[in-house]
C-alpha positions as CSV (number, residue, x, y, z in Angstrom):
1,X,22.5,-16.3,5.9
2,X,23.5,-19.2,3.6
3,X,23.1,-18.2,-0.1
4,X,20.1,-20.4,-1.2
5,X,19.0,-20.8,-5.0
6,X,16.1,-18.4,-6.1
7,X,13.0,-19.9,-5.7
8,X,11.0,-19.9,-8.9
9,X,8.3,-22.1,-7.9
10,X,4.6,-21.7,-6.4
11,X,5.7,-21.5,-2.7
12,X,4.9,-20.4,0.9
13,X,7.0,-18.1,2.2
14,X,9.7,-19.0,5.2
15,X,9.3,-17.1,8.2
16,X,12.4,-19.1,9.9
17,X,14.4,-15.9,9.8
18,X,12.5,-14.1,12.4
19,X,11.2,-17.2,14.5
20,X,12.2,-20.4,14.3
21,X,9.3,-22.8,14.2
22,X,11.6,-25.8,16.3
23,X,12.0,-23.2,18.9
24,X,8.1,-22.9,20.4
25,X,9.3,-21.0,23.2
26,X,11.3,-18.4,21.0
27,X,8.3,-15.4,20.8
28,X,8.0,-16.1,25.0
29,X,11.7,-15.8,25.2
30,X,11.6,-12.2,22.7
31,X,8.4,-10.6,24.6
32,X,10.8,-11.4,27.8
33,X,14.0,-9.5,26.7
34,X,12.2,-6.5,25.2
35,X,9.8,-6.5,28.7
36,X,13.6,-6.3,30.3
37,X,15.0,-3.5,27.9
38,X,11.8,-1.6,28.7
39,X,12.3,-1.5,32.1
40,X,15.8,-0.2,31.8
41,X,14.2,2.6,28.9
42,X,11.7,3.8,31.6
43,X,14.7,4.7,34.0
44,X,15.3,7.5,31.7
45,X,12.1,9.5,32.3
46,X,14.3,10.9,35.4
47,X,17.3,11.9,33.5
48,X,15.2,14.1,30.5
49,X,16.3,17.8,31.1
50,X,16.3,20.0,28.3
51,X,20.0,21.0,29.1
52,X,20.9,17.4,28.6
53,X,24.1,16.5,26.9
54,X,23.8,15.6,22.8
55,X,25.6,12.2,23.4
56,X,23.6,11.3,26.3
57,X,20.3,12.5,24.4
58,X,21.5,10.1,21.3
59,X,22.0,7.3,23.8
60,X,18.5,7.3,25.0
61,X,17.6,7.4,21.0
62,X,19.4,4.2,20.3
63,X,17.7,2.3,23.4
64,X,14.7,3.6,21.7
65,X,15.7,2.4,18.2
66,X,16.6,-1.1,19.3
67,X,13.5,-1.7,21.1
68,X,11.3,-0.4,18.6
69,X,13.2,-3.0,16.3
70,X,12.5,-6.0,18.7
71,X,8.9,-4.8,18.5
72,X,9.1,-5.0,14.6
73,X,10.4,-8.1,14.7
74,X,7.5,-9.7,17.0
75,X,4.9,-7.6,15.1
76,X,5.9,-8.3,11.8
77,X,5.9,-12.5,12.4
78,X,2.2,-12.0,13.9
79,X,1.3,-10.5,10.9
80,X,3.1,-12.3,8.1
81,X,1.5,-16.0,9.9
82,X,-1.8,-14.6,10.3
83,X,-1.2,-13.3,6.8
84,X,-0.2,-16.5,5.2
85,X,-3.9,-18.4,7.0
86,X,-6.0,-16.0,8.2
87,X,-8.0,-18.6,9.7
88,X,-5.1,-20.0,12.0
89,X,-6.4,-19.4,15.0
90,X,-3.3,-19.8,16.9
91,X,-1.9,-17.0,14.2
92,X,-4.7,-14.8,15.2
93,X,-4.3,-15.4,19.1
94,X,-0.4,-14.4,18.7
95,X,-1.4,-11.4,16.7
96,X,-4.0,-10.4,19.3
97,X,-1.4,-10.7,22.3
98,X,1.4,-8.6,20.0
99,X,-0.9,-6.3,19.9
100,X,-1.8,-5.9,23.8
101,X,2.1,-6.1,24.2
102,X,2.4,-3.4,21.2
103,X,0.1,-1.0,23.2
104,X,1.7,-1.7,26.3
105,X,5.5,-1.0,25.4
106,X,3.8,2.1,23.8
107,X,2.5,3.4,26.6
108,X,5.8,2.8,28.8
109,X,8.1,4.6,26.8
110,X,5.7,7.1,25.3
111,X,7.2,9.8,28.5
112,X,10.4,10.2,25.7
113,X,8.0,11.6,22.7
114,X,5.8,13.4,25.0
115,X,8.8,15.3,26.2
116,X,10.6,15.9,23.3
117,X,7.3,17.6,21.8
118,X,7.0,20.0,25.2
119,X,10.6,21.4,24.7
120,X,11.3,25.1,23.3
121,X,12.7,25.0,19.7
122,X,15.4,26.2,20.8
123,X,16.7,23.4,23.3
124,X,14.9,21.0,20.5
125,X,17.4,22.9,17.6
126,X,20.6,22.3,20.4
127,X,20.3,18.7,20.7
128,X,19.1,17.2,17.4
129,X,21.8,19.4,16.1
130,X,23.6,16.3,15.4
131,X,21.6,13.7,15.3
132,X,22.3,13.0,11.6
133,X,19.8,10.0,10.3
134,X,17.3,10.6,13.4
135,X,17.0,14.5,12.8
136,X,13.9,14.0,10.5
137,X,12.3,11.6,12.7
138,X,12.8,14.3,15.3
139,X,11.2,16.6,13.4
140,X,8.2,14.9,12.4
141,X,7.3,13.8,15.8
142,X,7.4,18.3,16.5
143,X,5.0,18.4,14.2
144,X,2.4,16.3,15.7
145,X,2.7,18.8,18.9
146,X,-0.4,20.7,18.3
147,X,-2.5,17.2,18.2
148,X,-0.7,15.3,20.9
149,X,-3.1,14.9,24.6
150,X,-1.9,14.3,27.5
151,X,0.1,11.2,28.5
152,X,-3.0,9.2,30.8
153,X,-5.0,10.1,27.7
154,X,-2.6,8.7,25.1
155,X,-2.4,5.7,27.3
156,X,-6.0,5.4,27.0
157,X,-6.2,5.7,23.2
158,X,-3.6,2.9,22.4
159,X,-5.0,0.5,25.2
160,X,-8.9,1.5,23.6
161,X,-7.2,0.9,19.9
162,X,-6.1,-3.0,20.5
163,X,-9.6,-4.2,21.5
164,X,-11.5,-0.9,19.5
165,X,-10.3,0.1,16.0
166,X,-7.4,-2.5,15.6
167,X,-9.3,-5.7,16.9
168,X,-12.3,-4.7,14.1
169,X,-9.9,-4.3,11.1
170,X,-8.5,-8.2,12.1
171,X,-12.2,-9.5,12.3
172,X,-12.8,-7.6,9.2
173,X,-10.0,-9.7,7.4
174,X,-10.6,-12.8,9.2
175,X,-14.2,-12.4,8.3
176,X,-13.9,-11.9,4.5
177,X,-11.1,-13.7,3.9
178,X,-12.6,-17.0,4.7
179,X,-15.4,-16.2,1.5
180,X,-15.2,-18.7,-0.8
181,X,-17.2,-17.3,-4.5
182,X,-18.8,-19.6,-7.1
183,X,-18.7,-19.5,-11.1
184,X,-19.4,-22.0,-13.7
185,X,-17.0,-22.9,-16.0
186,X,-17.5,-24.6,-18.8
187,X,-20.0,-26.0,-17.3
188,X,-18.1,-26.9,-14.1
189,X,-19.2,-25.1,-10.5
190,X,-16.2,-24.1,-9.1
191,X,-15.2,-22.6,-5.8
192,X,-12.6,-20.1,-5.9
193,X,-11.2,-17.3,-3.6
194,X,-11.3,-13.9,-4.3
195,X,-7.6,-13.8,-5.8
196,X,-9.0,-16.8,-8.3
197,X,-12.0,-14.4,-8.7
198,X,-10.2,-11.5,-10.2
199,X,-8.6,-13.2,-12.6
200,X,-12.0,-13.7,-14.3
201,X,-13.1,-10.4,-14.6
202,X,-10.4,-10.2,-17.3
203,X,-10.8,-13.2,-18.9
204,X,-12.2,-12.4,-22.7
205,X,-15.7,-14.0,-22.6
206,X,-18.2,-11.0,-21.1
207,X,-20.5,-13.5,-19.3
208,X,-17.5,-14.5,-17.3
209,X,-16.6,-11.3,-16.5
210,X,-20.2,-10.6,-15.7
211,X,-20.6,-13.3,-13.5
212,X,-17.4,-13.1,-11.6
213,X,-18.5,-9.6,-10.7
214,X,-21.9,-10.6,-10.0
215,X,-20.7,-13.0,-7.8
216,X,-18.2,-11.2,-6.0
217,X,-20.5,-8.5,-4.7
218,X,-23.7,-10.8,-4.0
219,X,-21.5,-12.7,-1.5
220,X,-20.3,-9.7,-0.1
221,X,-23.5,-7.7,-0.9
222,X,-24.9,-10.3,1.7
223,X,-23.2,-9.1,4.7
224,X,-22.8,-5.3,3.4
225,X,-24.7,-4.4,6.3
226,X,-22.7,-5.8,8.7
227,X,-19.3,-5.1,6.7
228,X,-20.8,-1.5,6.2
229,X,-21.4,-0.9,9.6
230,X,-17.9,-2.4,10.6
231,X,-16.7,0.8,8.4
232,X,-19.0,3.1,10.1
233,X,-17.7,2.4,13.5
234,X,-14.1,2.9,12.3
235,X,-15.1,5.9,10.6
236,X,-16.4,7.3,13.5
237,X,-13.4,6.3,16.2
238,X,-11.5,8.1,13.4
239,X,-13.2,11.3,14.0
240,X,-14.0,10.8,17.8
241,X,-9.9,10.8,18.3
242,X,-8.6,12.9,15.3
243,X,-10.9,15.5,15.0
244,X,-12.7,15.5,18.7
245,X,-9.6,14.7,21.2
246,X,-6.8,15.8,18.9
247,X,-8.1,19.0,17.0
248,X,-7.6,18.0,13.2
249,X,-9.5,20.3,10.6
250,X,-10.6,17.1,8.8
251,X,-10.5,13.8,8.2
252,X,-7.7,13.3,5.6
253,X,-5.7,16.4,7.3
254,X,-4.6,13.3,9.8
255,X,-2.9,11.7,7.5
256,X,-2.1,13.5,5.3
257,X,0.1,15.4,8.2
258,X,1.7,11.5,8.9
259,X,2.6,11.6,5.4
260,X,3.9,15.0,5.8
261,X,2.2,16.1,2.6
262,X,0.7,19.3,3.1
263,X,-3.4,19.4,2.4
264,X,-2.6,21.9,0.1
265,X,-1.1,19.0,-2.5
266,X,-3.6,16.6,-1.9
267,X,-6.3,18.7,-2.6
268,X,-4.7,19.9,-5.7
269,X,-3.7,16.5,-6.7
270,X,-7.4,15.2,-6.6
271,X,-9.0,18.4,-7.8
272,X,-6.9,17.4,-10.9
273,X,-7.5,13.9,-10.7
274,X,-11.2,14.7,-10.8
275,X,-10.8,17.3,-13.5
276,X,-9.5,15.0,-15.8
277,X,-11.9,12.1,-15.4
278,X,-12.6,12.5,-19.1
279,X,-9.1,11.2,-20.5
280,X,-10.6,7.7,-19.6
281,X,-14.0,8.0,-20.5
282,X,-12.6,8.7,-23.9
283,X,-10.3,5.8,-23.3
284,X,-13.4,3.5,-22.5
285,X,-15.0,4.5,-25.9
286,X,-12.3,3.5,-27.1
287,X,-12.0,0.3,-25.9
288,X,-15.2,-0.3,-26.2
289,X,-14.6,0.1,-30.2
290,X,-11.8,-2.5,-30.1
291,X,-13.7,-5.3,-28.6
292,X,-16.7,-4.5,-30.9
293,X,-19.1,-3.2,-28.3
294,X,-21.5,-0.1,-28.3
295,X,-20.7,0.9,-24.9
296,X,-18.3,-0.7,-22.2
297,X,-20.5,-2.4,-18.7
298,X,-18.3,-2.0,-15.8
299,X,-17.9,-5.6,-16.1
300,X,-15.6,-5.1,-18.9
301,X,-13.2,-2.4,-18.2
302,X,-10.4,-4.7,-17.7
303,X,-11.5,-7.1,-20.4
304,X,-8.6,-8.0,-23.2
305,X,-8.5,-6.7,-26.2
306,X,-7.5,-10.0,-27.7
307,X,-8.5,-13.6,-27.6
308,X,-5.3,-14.9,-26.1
309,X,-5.2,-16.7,-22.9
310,X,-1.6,-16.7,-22.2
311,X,-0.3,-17.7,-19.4
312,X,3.3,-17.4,-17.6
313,X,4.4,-20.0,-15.0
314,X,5.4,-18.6,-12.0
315,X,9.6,-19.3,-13.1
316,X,8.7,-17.9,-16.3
317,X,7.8,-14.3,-14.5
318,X,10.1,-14.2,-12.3
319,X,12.4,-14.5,-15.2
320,X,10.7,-11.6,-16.8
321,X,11.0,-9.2,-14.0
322,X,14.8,-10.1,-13.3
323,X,15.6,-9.7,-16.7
324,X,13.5,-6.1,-17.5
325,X,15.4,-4.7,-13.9
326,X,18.6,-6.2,-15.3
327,X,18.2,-4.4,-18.0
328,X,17.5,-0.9,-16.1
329,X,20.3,-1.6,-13.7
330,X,22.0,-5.0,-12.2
331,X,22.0,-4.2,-8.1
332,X,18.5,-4.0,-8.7
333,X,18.3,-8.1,-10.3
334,X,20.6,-8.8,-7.9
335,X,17.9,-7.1,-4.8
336,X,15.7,-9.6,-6.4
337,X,17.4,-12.5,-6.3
338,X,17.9,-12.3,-2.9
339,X,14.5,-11.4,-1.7
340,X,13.4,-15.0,-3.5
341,X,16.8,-17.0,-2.4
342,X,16.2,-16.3,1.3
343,X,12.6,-17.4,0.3
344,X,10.8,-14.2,1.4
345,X,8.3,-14.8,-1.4
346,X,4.7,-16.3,-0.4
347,X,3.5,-16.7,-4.5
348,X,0.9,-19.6,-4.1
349,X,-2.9,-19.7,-3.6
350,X,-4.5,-20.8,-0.8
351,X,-7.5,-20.5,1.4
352,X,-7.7,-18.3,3.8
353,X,-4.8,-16.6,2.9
354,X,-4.9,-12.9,2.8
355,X,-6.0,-11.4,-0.7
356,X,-4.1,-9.1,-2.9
357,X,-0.2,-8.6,-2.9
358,X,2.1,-6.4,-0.5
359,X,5.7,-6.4,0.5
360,X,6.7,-6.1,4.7
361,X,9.9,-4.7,5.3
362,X,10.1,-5.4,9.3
363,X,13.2,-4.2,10.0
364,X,16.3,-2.9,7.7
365,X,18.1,-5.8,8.6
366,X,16.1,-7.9,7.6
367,X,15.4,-9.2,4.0
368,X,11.6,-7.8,3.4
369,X,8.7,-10.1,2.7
370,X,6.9,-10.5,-0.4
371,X,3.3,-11.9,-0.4
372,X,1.0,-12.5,-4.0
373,X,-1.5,-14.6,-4.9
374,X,0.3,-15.8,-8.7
375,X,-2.5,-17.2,-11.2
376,X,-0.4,-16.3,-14.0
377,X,-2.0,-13.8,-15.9
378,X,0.1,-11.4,-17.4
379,X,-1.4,-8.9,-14.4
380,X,0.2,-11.5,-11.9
381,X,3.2,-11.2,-13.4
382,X,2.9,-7.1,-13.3
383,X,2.1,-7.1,-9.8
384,X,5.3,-9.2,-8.7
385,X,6.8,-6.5,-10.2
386,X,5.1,-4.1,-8.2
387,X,5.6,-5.4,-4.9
388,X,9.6,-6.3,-5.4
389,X,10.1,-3.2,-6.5
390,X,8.9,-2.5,-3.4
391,X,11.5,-4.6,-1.8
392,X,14.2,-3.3,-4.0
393,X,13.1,0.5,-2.6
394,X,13.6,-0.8,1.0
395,X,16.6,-2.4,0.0
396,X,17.7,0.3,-1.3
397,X,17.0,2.5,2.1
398,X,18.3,-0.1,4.6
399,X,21.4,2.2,5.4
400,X,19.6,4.1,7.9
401,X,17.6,3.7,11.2
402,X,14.2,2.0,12.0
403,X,12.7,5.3,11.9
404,X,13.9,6.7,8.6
405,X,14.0,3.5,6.6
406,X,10.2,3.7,5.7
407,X,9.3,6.5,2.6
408,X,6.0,8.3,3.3
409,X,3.4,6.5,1.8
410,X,3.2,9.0,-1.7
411,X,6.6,8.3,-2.4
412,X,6.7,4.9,-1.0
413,X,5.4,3.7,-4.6
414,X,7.9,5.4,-6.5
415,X,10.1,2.3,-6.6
416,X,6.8,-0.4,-7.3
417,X,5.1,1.7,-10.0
418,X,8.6,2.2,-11.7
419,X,9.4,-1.3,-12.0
420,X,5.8,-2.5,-13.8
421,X,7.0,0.4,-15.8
422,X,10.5,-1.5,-17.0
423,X,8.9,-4.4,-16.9
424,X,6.0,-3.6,-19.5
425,X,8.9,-2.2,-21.4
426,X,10.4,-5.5,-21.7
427,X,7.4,-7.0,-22.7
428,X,6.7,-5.5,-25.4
429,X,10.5,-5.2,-26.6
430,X,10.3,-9.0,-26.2
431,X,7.0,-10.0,-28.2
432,X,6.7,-10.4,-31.5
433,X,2.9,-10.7,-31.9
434,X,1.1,-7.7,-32.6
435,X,-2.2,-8.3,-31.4
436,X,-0.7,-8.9,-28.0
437,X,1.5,-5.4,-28.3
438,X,-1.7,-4.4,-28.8
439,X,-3.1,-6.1,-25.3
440,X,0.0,-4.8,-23.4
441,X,-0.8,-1.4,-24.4
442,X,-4.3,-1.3,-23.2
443,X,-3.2,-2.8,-20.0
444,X,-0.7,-0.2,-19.5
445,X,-3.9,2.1,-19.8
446,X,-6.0,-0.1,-17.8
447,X,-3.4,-0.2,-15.4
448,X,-3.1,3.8,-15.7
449,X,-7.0,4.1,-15.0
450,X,-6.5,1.3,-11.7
451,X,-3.7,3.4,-10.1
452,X,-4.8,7.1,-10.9
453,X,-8.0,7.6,-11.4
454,X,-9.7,4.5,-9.7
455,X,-7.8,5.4,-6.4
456,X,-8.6,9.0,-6.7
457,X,-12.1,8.5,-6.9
458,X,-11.4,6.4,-3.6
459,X,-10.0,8.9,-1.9
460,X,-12.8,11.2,-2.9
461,X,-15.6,8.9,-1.6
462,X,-13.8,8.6,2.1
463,X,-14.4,12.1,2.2
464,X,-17.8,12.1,1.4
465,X,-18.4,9.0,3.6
466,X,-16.8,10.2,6.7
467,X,-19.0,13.3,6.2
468,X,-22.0,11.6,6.0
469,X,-21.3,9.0,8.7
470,X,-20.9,12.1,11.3
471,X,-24.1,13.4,10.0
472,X,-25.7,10.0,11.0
473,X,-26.0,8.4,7.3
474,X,-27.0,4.7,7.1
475,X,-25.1,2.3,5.3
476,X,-27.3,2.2,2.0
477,X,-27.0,5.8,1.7
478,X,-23.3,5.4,1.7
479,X,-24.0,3.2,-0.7
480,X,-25.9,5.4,-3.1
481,X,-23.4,8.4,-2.2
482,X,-20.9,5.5,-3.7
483,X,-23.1,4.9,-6.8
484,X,-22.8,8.9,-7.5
485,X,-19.0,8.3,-6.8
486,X,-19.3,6.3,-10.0
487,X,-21.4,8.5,-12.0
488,X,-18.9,10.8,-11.7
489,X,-16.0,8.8,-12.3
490,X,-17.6,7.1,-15.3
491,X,-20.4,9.2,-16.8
492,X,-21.9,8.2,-20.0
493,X,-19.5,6.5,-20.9
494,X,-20.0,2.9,-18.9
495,X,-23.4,1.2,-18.1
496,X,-23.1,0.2,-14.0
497,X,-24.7,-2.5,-12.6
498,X,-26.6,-2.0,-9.2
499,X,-24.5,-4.6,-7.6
500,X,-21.6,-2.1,-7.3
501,X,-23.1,-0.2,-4.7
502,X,-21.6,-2.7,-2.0
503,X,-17.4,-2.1,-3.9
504,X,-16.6,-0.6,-1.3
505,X,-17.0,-2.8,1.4
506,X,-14.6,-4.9,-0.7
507,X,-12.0,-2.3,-0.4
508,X,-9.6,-3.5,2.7
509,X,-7.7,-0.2,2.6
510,X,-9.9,2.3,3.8
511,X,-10.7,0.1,7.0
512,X,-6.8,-1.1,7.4
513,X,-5.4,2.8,6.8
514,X,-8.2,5.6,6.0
515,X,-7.1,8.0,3.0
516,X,-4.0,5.3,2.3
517,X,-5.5,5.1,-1.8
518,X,-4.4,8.7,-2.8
519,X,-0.8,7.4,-2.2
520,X,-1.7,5.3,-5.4
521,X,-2.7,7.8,-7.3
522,X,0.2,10.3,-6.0
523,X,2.9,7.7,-7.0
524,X,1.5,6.7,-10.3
525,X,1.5,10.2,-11.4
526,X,5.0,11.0,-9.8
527,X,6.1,7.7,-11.5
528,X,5.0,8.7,-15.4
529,X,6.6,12.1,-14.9
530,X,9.6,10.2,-13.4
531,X,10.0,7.4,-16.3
532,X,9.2,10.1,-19.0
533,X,12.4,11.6,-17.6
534,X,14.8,8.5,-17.4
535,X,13.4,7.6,-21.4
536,X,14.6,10.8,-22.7
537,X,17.8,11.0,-20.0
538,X,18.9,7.1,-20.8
539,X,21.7,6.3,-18.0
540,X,22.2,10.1,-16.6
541,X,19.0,9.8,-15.0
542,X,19.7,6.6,-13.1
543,X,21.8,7.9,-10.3
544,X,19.1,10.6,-9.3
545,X,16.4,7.8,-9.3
546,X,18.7,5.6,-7.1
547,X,19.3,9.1,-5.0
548,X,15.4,9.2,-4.4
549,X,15.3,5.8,-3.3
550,X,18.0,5.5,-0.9
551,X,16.8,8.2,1.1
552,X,14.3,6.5,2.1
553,X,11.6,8.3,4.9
554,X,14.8,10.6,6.3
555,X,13.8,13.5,4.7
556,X,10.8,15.6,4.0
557,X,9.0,14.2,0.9
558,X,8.2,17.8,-0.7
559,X,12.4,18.6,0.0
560,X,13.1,15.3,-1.6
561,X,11.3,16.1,-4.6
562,X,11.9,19.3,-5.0
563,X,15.9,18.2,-5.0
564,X,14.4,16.8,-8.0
565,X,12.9,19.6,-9.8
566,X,9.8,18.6,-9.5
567,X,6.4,21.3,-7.2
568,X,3.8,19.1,-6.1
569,X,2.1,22.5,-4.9
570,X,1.8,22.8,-9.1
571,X,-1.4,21.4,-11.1
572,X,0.3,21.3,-13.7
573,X,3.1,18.8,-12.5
574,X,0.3,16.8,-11.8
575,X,-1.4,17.8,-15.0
576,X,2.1,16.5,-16.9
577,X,1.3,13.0,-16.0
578,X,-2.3,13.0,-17.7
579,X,-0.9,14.4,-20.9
580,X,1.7,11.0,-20.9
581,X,-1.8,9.2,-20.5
582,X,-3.1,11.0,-23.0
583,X,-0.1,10.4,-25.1
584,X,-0.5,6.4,-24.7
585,X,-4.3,6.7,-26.1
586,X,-3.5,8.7,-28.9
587,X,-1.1,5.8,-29.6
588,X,-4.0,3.1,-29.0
589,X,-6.5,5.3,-31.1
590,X,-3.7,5.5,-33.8
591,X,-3.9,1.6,-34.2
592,X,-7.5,1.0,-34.4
């Protein structure tokens, strides 16, 4: 691709790269070769003998590999256009017939896994033997053997999924994205999306903050029900396939078996989590000190500390983050500057677009995409970070195939977390006003309390509210099962409004991937331990990080890590992270 000058303004991303918008016929033309391709995969089902030759084995692999990447490459435009106007209808009718096609293609080459999970472990041993980057992948699919049906009954599930599960996350997004919120503003009504909506509840007047919260969950407080029950029904295809067709113990034991993180870990890593909910009470005191209050509302936990109302232009951050990873290491501005020349950055706000930030790598060829909504705040700013380092991680890992590319999600935000890490490093190398110091260092422990504990306590209630929906619970008493959730979380140390009883039908996550938020919590705490490590290591510790990085999803998570010298099956690994936590209060408790 033609080198391009880095895009520092407010922009919309370019999809161009994986379908042409002058060629209309281009996604008719792609669905046609892969339907071709397919047919020739399907010839194979004949040939599968355990006593096949390797090279004939790895053959059938690469067919495999270059489909699934076609597939990726259809899938991946559905979902960045729908993305970028959830209310395109045309976006939403493509993504809908991707999907069917998904399903189908699925269920046409699905003979290949089904028989590689049936074989002995011996024959299995004899031809992944060398089968270099695909040998995890291999692996991994073994171990979903003891939860895998039959192949008419996996044909079932993925046809049931497109027009069950998968078509009520879309009208779950389609249906709350197109909220629009309103505030007053110095006097002025204003309507506002819900990316302009979280930039008030940090904004330094309270009634603001109040009001933006207030706001935020009447509107979707309104259709809680209906949003509620939407969760219910995915809850329970969630159980009716993973724990009554497939045989899981639990719940989370599903995925936690796709991330290939044993149960053991997770429990211990919430367990701790939990245990340690007290470090930010204390830290809410605390704050609640510093802006002169008698006790922090949950309005306020992400109020500033100071006055200023600073903003960055959208040049201005990028700026920032390319000169903080500069600083760490030069390939990694340099990842950067080519994610925003080939204009793979979707920065402005709109509406309809889809909320939040995240970064789609579609295939390792390809350039990932990058989507935020940029207000500039000094958050903003932080989470551009976040999701290029996420870009710079798949970057980093496009050496190897489609199906190794992709870290589990725990380590997959390793690279993220690390890079708000250098760039808050920066920051506050760079500014020369104390009070705002001051404001960057309770926003690295607000930011602390967002990733760790917040997510934790997320995880936690999707346990309690899958175990309530089986046992027939209605929606407001997942609702007051969520109001406990906070009790716990929070204790005496916050008054909580009853409005935040319907938070958690705000929380897109645990409808788009159940039990996905402990990954947040899981890399945060990796992270600290991680960065504690390169600050007392300097430049010696680079190569390792860059080692962790590259290697992408193609080996075991636990084995990567432990390469590392760090036990996840320890509490106190996990317990090490709290006490650099604990560390940054003492520092904040130090300057009041």
């Amino acid at each position: 691709m033609t080198k391009q000058k880095a895009d520092t303004q407010l922009s919309k991303w370019s999809l161009e790269e994986l379908f042409p918008a002058g060629q209309p016929d281009a996604v008719d033309t792609a669905l046609a070769k892969a339907d071709k391709k397919i047919n020739a995969f399907e010839k194979h089902r004949a040939e599968l003998d355990a006593r096949m030759a390797q090279d004939q084995f790895m053959e059938i692999i690469r067919e495999l590999e270059d489909i699934t990447k076609g597939l990726h490459r259809l899938g991946g435009f559905a979902d960045l256009w729908f993305a970028e106007d959830t209310q395109n209808q045309k976006a939403q009718t493509l993504m809908a017939r991707i999907d069917q096609f998904a399903a189908e293609v699925t269920n046409r080459v699905m003979f290949f896994s089904l028989w590689w999970k049936s074989l002995e472990d011996e024959d299995a041993r004899r031809l992944k033997e060398n089968a270099g980057d695909y040998t995890y992948w291999l692996e991994e699919m073994r171990h979903l053997k003891p939860y895998t049906l039959s192949e008419a009954e996996e044909k079932v599930i993925n046809i049931k999924d497109v027009t069950g599960s998968g078509a009520l996350i879309n009208l779950y997004d389609a249906y709350t994205n197109r909220y629009e919120f309103d505030l007053t503003i110095d006097g002025e009504q204003r309507s506002v999306t819900r990316g302009e909506l979280a930039t008030y509840v940090r904004k330094s007047d309270p009634a603001i903050r109040a009001s933006a919260y207030q706001e935020m969950y009447s509107v979707y407080g309104n259709d809680g029900p209906i949003l509620g029950m939407m969760y219910q029904t995915r809850v329970r295809d969630w159980k009716n396939e993973l724990i009554g067709l497939r045989g899981y113990q639990n719940p989370i034991a599903a995925r936690n078996l796709h991330n290939d993180i044993p149960d053991q870990v997770v429990d211990t890593l919430l367990e701790v989590c939990r245990s340690n909910s007290g470090i930010f009470q204390r830290y809410f005191a605390l704050k609640a000190k510093a802006l002169g209050m008698k006790k922090l509302r949950r309005y306020d936990i992400y109020a500033p500390v100071s006055k200023s109302e600073r903003k960055f232009s959208f040049g201005r951050a990028v700026e920032l983050v390319m000169d903080s990873f500069n600083q760490f290491d030069p390939s990694f501005a340099a990842m950067v500057d080519k994610v925003l020349s080939e204009r793979h950055v979707d920065s402005e706000v709109r509406k309809g677009k889809r909320s939040g930030a995240f970064c789609a790598t579609i295939t390792p060829e390809l350039t990932p995409w990058v989507l935020v909504n940029y207000q500039g705040e000094a958050s903003d700013v932080a989470t551009l970070a976040h999701e290029l380092g996420h870009a710079i991680h798949s970057l980093l890992a496009s050496q190897h195939s489609v199906f190794t590319q992709h870290a589990c999600l725990p380590l997959a935000e390793t690279a993220s977390t690390f890079g708000e890490m250098i760039l808050i490093d920066h920051l506050m190398e760079e500014e020369q006003d104390q009070a705002v110091k001051k404001d960057l260092l309770f926003r690295q422990a607000d930011d602390a309390y967002a990733t760790i504990m917040r997510q934790a306590y997320f995880a936690l209630f999707e346990k309690e509210a899958h175990a309530l929906t089986s046992q027939g619970a209605a929606v407001d008493e997942l609702c007051g099962a969520y109001m406990e959730n906070l009790a716990d979380q929070f204790g005496t140390a916050l008054d909580i409004a009853d409005e935040f009883k319907w938070e958690w039908v705000s929380i897109p996550h645990i409808y788009h991937v159940p039990f996905y938020v402990y990954a947040y919590a899981f890399g945060q705490l990796l992270v600290l331990s991680l960065y504690k490590r390169y600050k007392q290591e300097g430049s010696a510790f680079k190569p390792e990080y860059i080692n962790i990085l590259s290697i992408g999803g193609s080996k075991p998570p636990v084995s990567i890590l432990s390469q590392a010298g760090i036990d996840v099956y320890k509490p106190s690994f996990w317990q090490g992270g709290f006490e650099v936590i604990n560390s940054l209060i003492g520092q904040l408790e130090e300057i009041q």
